[in-house]
C-alpha positions, 0 to 999 in steps of 0.5 A, spaced: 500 471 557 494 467 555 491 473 552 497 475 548 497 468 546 489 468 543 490 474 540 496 472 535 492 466 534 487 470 531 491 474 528 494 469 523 487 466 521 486 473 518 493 472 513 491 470 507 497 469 501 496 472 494 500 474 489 503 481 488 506 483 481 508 490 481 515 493 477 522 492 479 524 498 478 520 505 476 525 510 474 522 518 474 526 525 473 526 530 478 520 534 479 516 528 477 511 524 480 512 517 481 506 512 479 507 505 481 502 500 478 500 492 482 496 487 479 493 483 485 491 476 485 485 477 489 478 481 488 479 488 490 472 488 491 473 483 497 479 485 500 482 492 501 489 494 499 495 498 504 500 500 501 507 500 506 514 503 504 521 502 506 526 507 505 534 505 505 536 503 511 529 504 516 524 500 517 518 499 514 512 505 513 504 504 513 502 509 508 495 508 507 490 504 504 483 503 500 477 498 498 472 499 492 467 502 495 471 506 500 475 513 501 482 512 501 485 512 508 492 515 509 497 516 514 496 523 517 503 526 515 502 523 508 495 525 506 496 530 501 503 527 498 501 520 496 494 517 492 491 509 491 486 508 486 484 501 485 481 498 478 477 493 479 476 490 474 483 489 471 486 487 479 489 493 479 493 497 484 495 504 482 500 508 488 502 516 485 506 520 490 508 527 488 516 526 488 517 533 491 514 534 498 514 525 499 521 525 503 524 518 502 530 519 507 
């Protein structure tokens, strides 16, 4: 129990609060890939961005994720179907997926 305990402690310090401005909605044709832009609140060059999905009715999905400086990480199943790239001198985070092989159900 105690150990359990020190670990969500320690946890905790590492959340941090920021803002994330991304659009409402992105409406593509089908066959398109869909590309989702953020701007963060935060240095991207201290920080490293993940990027999570929810499709209708399941729960939430870890896609991947990277810093300035670093190699993109993604989930195994998901490697070549999505990609995150990062400007950092504007905040920016951009997601692509290729809308054809990214299964949302």
């Amino acid at each position: 129990m105690f150990s359990a305990a020190l670990l969500l402690l320690l946890a905790a310090g590492c959340v941090k609060c920021e803002q994330l401005t991304q659009p409402a909605s992105v409406t593509v044709q089908p066959g398109q890939s869909l590309s989702i832009t953020c701007q963060v609140s935060y240095s991207l060059s201290s920080y490293y961005t993940h990027w999570i999905r929810q499709p209708a009715g399941k729960g939430l999905e870890w896609i991947g994720y990277n810093g300035v400086g670093y190699t993109p990480y993604y989930k195994a199943s998901l490697k070549n179907k999505f990609s995150i790239s990062l400007d950092s001198s504007s905040n920016t985070v951009f997601g692509v997926k290729d809308w054809i092989s990214l299964s949302l159900k």
